[in-house]
GUDO-872743 format. One record per residue (C-alpha): z, x, y; residue in one letter; residue number from 1. Coordinates in steps of 0.001 Angstrom, whole numbers, plus 500000, padded with zeros to 6 digits. Layout:
<atoms>
     c3     c1     c2 r   k
      Z      X      Y A NUM
...
</atoms>
This chain:
<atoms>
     c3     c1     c2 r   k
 866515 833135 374638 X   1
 863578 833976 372179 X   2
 861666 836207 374217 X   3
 861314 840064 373582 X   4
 862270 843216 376284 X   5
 864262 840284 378393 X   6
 865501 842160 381524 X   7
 869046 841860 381996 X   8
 870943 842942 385556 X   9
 874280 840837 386344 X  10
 877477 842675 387830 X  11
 880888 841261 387444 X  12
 882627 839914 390607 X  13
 886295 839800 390870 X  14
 886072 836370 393378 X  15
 884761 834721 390494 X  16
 886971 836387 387647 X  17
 889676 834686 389576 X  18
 888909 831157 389135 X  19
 890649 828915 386644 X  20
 888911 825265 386058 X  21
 890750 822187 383737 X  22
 887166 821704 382194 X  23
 887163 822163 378411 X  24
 886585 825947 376663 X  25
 882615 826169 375525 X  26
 882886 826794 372001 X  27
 879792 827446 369583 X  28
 878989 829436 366518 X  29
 877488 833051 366329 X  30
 873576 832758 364730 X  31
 872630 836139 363762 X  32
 868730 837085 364770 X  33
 866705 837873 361936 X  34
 864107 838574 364065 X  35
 866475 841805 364974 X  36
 867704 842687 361326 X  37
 865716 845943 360942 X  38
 866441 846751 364402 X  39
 868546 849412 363585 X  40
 867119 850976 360814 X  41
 867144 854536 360053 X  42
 869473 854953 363078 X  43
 873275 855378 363166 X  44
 875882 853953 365466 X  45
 879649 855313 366917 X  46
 882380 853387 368715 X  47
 884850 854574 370344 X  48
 887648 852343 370971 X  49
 890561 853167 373669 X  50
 893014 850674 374911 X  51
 895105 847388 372661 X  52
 894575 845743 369467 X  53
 892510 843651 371265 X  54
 889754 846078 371838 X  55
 890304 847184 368145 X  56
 889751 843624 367342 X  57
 886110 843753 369104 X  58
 885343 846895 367488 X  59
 885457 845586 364598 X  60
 883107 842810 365789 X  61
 880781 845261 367256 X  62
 880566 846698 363943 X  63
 879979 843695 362102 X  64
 876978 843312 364219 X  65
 875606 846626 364541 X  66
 875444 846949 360753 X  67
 873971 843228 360508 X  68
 871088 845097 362722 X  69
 870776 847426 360001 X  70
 872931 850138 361888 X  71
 874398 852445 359817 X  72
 878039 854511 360908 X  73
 878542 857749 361558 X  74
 881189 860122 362994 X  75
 878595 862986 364191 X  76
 878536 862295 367976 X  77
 875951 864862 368195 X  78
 873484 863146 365717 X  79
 874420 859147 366528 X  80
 871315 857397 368031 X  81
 874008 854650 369626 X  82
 877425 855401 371019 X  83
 879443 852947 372529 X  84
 882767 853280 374629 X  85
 884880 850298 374248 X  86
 886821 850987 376755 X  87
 890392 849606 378424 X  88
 891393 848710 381775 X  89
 895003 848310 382237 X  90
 895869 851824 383764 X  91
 894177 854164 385769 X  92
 894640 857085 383454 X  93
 892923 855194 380913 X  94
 889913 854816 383074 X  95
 890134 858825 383983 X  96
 889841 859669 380726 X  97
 886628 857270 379820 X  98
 884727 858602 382992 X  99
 885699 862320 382063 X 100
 884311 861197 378195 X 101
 881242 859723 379528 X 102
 880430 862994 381530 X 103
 880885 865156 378486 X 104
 878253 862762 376015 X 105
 875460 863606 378732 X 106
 874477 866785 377015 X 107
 873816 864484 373670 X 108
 871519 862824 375805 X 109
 869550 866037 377131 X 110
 868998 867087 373134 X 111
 868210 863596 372077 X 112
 866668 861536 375146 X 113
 866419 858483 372311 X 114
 870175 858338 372509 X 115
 871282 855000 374230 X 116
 875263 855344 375384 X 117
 876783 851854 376227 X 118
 880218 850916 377856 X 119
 881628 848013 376656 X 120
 884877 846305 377248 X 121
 886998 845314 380109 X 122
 886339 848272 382301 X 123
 882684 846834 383099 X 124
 884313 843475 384027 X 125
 885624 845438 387014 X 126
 883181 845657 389950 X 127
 884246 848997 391121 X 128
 883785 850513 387915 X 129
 880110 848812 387398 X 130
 879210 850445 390718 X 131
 880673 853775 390009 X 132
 878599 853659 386672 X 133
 875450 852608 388708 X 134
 875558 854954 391197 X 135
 876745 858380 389185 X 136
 875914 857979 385600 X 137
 872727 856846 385258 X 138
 872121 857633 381801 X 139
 874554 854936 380763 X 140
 872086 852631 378805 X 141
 873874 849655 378455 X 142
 876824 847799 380460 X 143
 878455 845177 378849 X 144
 882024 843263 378942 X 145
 884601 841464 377101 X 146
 883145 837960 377233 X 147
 879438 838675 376189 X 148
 880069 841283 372752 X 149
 877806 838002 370579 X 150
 874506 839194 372797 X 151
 874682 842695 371588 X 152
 871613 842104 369424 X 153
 869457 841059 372665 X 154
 870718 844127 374345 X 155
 869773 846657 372337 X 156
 866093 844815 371704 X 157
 865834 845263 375533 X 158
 867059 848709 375336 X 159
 865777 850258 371864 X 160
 862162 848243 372435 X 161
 861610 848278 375774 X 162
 863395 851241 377186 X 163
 864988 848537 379577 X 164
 868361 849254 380956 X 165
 870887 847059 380876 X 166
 873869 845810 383297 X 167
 875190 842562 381878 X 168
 878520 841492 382842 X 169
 880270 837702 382929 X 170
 882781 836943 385034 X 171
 884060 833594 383752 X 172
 886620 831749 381795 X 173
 885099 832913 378703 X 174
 883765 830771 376065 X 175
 885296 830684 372200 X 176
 882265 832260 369634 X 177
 883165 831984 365933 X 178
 881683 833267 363159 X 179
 881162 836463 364467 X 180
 880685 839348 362086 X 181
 883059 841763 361384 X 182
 883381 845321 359857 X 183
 887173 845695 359189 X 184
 889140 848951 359819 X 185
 892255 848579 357109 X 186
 891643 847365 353618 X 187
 894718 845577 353048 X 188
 895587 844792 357061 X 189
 893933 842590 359955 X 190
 893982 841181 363133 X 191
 893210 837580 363683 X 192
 892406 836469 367154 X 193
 894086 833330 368446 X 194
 893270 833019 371820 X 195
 891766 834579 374756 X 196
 892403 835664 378092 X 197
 895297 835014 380198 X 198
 896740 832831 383258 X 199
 900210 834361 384082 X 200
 898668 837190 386656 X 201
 901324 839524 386700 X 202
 900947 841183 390234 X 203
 900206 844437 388519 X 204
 898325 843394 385735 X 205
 894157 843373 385892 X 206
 893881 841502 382506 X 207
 893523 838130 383757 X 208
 890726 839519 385323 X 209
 889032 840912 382521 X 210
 889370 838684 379564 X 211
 889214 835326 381827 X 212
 891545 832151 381024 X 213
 893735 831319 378323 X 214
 891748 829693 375452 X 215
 892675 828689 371780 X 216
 890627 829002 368917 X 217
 890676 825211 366859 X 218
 893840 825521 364586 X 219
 891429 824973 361242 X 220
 889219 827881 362670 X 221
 892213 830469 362602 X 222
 893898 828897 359192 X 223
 890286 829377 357390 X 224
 889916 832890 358439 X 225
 893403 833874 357571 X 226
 893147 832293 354373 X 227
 889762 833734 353560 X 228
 891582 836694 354649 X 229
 893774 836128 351633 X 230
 891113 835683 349126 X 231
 889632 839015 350389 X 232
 892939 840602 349089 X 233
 894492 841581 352534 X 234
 898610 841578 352753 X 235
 898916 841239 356260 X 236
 897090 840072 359542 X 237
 898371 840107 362937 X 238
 897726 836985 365016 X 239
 896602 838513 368502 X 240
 896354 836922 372533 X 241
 897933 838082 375433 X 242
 900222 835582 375345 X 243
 900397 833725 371572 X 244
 903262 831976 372689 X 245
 901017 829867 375022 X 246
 898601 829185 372062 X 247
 897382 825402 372335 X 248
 898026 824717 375945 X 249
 894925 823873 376962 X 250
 894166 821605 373903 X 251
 893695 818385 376044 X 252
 893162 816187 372858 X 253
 895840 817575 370162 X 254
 899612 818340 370581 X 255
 899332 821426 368415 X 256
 901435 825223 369334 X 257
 902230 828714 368270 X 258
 905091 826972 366132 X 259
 902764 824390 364561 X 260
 900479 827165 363986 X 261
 903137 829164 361885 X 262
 904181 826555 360606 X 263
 900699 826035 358927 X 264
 900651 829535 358350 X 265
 903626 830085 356533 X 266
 901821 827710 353399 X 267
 898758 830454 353652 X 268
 899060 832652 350118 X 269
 899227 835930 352319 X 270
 902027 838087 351917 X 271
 902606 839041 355897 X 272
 902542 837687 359315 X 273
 902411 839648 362108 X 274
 902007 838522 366132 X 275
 901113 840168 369663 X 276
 902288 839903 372668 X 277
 905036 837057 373762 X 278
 905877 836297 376823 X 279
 909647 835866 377302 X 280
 908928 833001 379256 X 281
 906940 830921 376732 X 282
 909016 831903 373472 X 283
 910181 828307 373262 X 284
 912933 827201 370810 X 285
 910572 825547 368299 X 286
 908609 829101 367251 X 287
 912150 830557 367091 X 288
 913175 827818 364873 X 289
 910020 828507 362805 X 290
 910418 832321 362783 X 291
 913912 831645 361570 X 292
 912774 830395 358028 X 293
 910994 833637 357318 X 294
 909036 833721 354337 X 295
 905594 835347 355399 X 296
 906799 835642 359090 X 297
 908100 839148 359490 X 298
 911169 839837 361463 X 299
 910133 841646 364047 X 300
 908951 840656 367928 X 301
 907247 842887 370181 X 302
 908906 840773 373762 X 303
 907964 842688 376745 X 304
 910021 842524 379582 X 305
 908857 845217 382157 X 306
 912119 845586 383968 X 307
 915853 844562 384504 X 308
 916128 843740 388186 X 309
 915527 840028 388953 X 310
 914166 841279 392022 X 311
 911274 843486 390249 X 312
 910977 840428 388283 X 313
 909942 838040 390813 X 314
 907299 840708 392262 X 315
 906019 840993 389242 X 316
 905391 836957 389148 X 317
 907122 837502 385337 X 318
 908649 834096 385554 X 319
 911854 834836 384423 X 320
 915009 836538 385235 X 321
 917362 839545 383586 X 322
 919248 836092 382520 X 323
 916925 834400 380624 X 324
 915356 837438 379270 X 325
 918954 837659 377755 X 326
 919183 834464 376588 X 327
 916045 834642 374501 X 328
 916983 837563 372691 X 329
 920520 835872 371967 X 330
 918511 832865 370690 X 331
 916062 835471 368607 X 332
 919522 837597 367186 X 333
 921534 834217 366351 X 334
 918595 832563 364576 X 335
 916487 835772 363023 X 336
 919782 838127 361811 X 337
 918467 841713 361999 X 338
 915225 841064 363881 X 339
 914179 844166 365342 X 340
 912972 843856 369249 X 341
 910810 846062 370887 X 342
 909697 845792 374451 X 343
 907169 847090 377272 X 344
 908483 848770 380272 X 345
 907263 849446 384025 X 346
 909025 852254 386009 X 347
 908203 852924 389500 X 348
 907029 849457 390304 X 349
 906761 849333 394357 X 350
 909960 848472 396331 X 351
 911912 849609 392636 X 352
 914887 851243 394647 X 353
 917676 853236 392329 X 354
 919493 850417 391728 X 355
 916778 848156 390159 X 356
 916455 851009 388189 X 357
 919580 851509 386994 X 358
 919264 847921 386341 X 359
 916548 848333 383583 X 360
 918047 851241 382246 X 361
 921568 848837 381285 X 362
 918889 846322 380247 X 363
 917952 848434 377404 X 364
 920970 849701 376884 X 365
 922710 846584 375987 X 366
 919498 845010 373754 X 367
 919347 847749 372156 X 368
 915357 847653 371488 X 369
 914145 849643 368294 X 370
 911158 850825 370469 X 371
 909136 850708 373315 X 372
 906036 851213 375450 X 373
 907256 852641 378631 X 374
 904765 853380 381702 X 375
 904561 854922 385208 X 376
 902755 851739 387143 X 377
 899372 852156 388001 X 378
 897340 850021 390826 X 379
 895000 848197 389699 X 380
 892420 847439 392309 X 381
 892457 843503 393014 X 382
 895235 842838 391712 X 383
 898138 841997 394450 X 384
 900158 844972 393570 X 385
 897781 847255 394172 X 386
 898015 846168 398238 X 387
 902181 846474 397640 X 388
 903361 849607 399550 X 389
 903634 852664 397071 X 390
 907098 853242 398494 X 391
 908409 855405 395115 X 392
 907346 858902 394941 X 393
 905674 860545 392040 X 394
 908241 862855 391477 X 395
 911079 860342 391341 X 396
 908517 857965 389141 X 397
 908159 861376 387095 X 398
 912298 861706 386481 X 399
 912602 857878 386167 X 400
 910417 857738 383277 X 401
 911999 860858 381696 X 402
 915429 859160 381746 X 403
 914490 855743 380378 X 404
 912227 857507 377538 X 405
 915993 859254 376493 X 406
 917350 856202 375886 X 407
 915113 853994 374473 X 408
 913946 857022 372120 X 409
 917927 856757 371260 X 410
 916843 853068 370677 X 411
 914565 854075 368227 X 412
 916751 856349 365790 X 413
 919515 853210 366240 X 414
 916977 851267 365008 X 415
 915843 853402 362269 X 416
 919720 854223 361118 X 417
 920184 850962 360006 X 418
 918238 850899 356969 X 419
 919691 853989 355769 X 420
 920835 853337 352542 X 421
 919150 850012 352189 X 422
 916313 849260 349600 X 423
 913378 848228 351754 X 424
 909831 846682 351057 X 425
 907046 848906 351815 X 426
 903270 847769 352335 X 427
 901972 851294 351524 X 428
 898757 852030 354127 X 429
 897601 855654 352322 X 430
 898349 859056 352651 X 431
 899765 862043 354372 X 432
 896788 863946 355540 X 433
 898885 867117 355146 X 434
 900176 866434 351777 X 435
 898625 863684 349587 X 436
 901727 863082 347316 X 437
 903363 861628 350304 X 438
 902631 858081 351311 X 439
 903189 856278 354488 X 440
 903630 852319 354652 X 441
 905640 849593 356712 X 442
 908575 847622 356402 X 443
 908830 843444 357726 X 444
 910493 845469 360484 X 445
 907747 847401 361690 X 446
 909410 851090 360816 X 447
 907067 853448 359551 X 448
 908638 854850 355820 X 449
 906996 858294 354049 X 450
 908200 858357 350462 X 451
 906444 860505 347669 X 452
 904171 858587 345048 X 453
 900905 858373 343203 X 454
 897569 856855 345241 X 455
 896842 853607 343253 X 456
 900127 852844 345234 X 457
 898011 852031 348319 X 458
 897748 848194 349005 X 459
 900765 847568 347323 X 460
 904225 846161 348444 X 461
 906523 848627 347005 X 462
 910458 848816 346897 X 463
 911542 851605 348306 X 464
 915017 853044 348930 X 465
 915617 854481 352661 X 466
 917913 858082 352164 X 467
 917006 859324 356262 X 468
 916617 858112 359648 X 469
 913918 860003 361812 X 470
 913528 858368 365264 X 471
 910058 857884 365051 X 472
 909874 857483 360940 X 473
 911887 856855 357708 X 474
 912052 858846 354784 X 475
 912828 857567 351296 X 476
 911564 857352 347525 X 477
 910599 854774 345761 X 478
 912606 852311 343234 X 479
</atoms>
């Protein structure tokens, strides 16, 4: 594709968003246009990013090739020449809130008609939300999704060049691009993608939708970058996919997984090892044996389980049951002593009658998770819940919510208690933006410490000794 002002017009469909082939992933390597390098001079760019570490993870792509173009940041919405909404698509109220933002940036494009808005990420995959954009906000210059972020460059030729609007959208497995640029967002932290996509589809869950099939990156691919990573001077990456625990099962000509990965990992010269999400019923007894010999690998697994009735389970399609949820985290507490769990949960899922609620609520209760992301469920449309009766009324999802937050915030301060008194490592992040003598950092746990200390701290693994629990932070000073 070599030609200039290329037209581009494909919506996504959902039909074919659906379909999962045994062929082989297409995998090539990013070429950046030089053709395009000045394309963005003189003119500034703004992303805005809603939604998982994921989308914060193509952000920082996005970035990488924006300023590649010769695109230069900014965080003046009202004098950017480019601002693009990477946007998320798991919950409805998520959506809202993009539609109500896109509606308020149309009076940036009355003062500066040059200004081209885009909306990225895996709301376009959805065809409803492509047709809503088409038909009501038609100053929405570019359309693009989750499997097509490499062809930004030819997109904004078409649209900067040739005034052309563009609608681009792929729904397919998804291919594997390396060597994309990247602008990174933490100095001393980053995520590493692992894989793509996902084939579990969860009833309620529009992912699998969005971000197409489960797909590895080549072990050496993900080794090289985290080890570059190292050279960089970065402390800590976080290995993302929607399910790492399925990482390597569609290699059809090596017998490599998440554990051999880790494995391999745990020899990389970088000081922290981070992963998201698992899914309970992939955490296999081989990564726990791995996680079990520490070292880089940090003790601390985010495992959602979504509820604790076995029969919210199976409507889900989660795969497993309030048994061997159990019997994975007995597995994780026997062979990682002290690992701190944290969890996702769904309230209000339809059918969820008092008792299967009462049934998540002992759930937590006897775990004991140090945390959680807890949610009213939201229809997605094409996704099979989203034709399930809505049998559970708003107010009662409203109260059920409320009560489950109580506990698993009591979760939290448990959690957070049981470092009090204990001298804890600290990778210090920066500083309090209301008082710069107090610095804020995490432990291998994942708890959030502010202790008081000088700025060259930043970057640094410090010891530092816990004197109070917060539920939502730690407090402490530094040995």
């Amino acid at each position: 594709m070599n030609s200039l002002y290329e037209k581009y017009f494909n919506k996504p469909s959902i039909r074919d968003a659906r379909k999962r082939r045994s062929s082989d992933t297409p995998r090539f390597s990013y070429q950046p246009q030089s053709h395009l390098g000045a394309l963005g001079a003189g003119k500034t760019y703004m992303i805005k990013t809603y939604g998982c570490q994921g989308n914060e993870a193509d952000t920082e792509t996005m970035q990488g090739i924006l300023q590649e173009l010769a695109f230069s940041p900014t965080e003046d919405e009202q004098s950017a020449d480019l601002i693009v909404l990477n946007t998320c698509a798991i919950r409805e109220n998520a959506e809202n809130r993009v539609f109500g933002e896109i509606g308020r940036l149309k009076q940036f494009k009355r003062h500066n008609p040059d200004l081209l808005l885009a909306v990225a990420g895996c709301m376009p995959q959805e065809e409803s939300v492509v047709d809503k954009l088409l038909k009501r906000y038609p100053y929405v210059d570019l359309i693009f999704g989750t499997h097509n972020i490499h062809k930004l460059p030819y997109y904004l030729e078409s649209a900067i060049l040739a005034k052309e609007r563009v609608i681009e959208v792929f729904s397919e497995e998804g291919a594997i691009v390396e060597n994309l640029p990247k602008v990174r967002d933490h100095a001393y932290k980053a995520w590493v993608n692992i894989m793509y996509g996902c084939d579990e589809f969860c009833t309620y869950c529009i992912v699998p939708y969005t971000r197409g099939k489960e797909r590895s990156r080549q072990p050496g691919d993900v080794l090289e970058e985290v080890q570059s990573l190292a050279s960089q001077g970065y402390r800590e990456v976080t290995l993302l996919g929607q399910n790492v625990n399925a990482y390597g099962r569609d290699f059809t000509k090596q017998d490599y997984t998440f554990a051999h990965l880790l494995e391999d990992l745990r020899r990389v010269p970088i000081d922290r090892i981070r992963f998201t999400t698992s899914h309970p019923k992939d955490l296999d007894a081989q990564t726990i044996a791995v996680l079990a010999k520490g070292g880089n690998l940090m003790p601390h697994i985010h495992l959602p389980v979504q509820s604790g009735s076995d029969a919210v389970l199976k409507k889900m399609n989660r795969h497993y049951t309030r048994e061997t949820y159990l019997n994975c985290v007995d597995a994780l507490r026997k062979h990682i002593p002290g690992v701190s769990l944290t969890t996702d949960l769904i309230v209000g899922f339809p059918t969820e009658t008092d008792d299967d609620f009462m049934a998540t609520l002992d759930l937590v209760k006897t775990i004991g998770f140090e945390g959680a992301f807890t949610f009213v469920f939201s229809a997605r449309e094409g996704t099979p819940a989203a034709s399930y009766p809505d049998d559970v009324l708003a107010v009662v999802k409203k109260e059920r919510l409320k009560t489950l937050n109580e506990i698993v915030n009591a979760g939290y301060l448990a959690g957070n208690k049981r470092f009090e008194g204990q001298t804890v490592k600290v990778l210090v992040e920066g500083q309090s933006k209301s008082d710069p003598a107090i610095l804020a950092g995490y432990t291998p746990h994942n708890k959030l410490v502010n202790f008081s200390g000088p700025a060259d701290l930043k970057g640094q693994i410090v010891d530092v000794t816990i004197t109070e629990a917060k539920t939502w932070f730690l407090k402490g000073r530094a040995v």
